[in-house]
Structure formats: structure tokens, C-alpha cells
N, C-alpha and C positions, 0 to 999 in steps of 0.2 A: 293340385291333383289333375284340373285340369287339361294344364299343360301337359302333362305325361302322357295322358292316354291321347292328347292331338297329335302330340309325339310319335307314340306308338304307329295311331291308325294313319300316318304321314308316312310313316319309314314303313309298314307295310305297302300301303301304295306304291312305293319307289320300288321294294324288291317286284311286286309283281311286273311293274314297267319293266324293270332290265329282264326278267321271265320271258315277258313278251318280246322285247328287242331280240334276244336270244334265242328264241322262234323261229321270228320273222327274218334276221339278218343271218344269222348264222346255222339254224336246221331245215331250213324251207327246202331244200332238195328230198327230205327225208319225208314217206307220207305221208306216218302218223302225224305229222305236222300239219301240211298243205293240208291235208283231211280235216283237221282238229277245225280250219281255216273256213270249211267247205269248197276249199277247191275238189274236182270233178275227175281230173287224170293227171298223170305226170306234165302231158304238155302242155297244158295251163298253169301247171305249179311251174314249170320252166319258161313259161311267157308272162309272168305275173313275178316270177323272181328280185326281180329289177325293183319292184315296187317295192316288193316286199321288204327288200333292202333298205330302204330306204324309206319307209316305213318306221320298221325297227328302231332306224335309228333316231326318229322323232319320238317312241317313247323311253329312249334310253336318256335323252338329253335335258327331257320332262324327270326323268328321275335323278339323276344328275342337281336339278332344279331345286327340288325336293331335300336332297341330301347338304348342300351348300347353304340351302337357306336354313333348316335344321343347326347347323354346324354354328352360323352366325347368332341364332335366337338364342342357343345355350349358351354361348362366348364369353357371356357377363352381365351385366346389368338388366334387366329387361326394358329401361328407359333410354339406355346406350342406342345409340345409332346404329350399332350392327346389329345388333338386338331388333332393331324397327326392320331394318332392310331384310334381316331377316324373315321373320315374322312375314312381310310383302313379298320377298320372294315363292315361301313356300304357302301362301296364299294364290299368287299366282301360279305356280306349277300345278296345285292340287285345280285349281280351278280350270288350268288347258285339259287336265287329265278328264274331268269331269264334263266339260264341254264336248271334248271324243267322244265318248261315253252317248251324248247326247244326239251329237251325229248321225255314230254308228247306228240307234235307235231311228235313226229316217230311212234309211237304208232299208228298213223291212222288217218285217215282225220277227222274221227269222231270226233277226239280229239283236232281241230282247234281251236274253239271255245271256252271250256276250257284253253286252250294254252295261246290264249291271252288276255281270262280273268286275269288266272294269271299271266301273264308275262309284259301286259303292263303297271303296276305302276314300277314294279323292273328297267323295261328300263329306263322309263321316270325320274327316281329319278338317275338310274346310270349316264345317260349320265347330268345332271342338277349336279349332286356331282362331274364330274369328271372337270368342272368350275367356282366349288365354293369354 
């Protein structure tokens, strides 16, 4: 049962990443967006663009991460190798996702709330994968 629900809270994590790549790479010109972000005006949301880009695509590839290592752990066996790389992979994704998360909380108080938007599936699914 275990497994299932690290499953679950893993492939969650991963849709909200590609959410936020989606954001940040491809709606950033739009303001409920840059707003959503706190950016301030348009021309901040278009001198921050770039980043944003680029951005995005660091948590698109964190979910990417997720979904491959997912892909491996159910494969077969869970003693198999792809099974383990598995398992390690999406240990590792959910933990970069979770580290952001951590970050983003230096950054300012302001930034709490985002924080653990983001950070609380990547936890919930790491510590549930690290007993499945």
C-alpha cells in the first residue's frame, strides 16, 4: 500500500512541476501569471522573462525525473535494478523538488507559502518512497 500512495504523492508532484514550467516558460507574458509570481509591472515580467524561461524548465525536467524514475520502480521486480535506479531516481527528483521548496523559503517570508506549495507533495512522496 505503501508504494501506491508514494506513487500517487510522486506523480502529483511531477504534474504540479510541469503546472509551474507552464507558468513560468510558456504564460509569463500573461499577468495573472507574472502576478501569481509577484512580479510588480509588465516591464519586470519582460526583463525577468528570460529567467523565467529558464526556470520553468528546471522544474519541468525535475518532473520528467519523477515520471522516468516512477516508470523504472513499477517495471518489475522491485529487487531488479531498474527497480533500484528507480526507486533512486525518483528519490532524487522529489528531493531537488524539495530542496527548491527550501530555498525559495530563504528568499523571504513572503515566500512561505509558495514554499510549501511546492515542497509539500516532493516531501510527502520522499519520505513514503524512502518505505516502499
Amino acid at each position: 500500500m505503501v508504494p501506491i500512495i508514494a506513487t500517487i504523492a510522486a506523480a502529483l508532484a511531477a504534474l504540479l512541476h510541469v503546472y509551474i514550467f507552464v507558468m513560468e516558460s510558456i504564460q509569463w507574458s500573461q499577468p495573472k501569471v507574472w502576478r501569481r509570481f509577484g512580479v510588480a509591472d509588465q516591464a519586470a515580467a519582460d526583463t525577468t522573462k528570460p529567467m523565467a524561461y529558464n526556470q520553468g524548465f528546471y522544474n519541468l525536467f525535475l518532473a520528467i525525473g519523477v515520471v522516468i524514475g516512477l516508470a523504472l520502480f513499477w517495471a518489475g521486480d522491485p529487487a531488479t535494478a531498474a527497480a533500484v535506479a528507480g526507486r533512486t531516481l525518483v528519490l532524487f527528483s522529489l528531493g531537488s523538488m524539495l530542496a527548491a521548496a527550501l530555498v525559495l523559503v530563504t528568499s523571504g517570508a513572503k515566500y512561505l507559502r509558495p514554499a510549501l506549495i511546492q515542497g509539500t507533495l516532493p516531501l510527502l512522496g520522499f519520505v513514503l518512497f524512502l518505505f516502499a
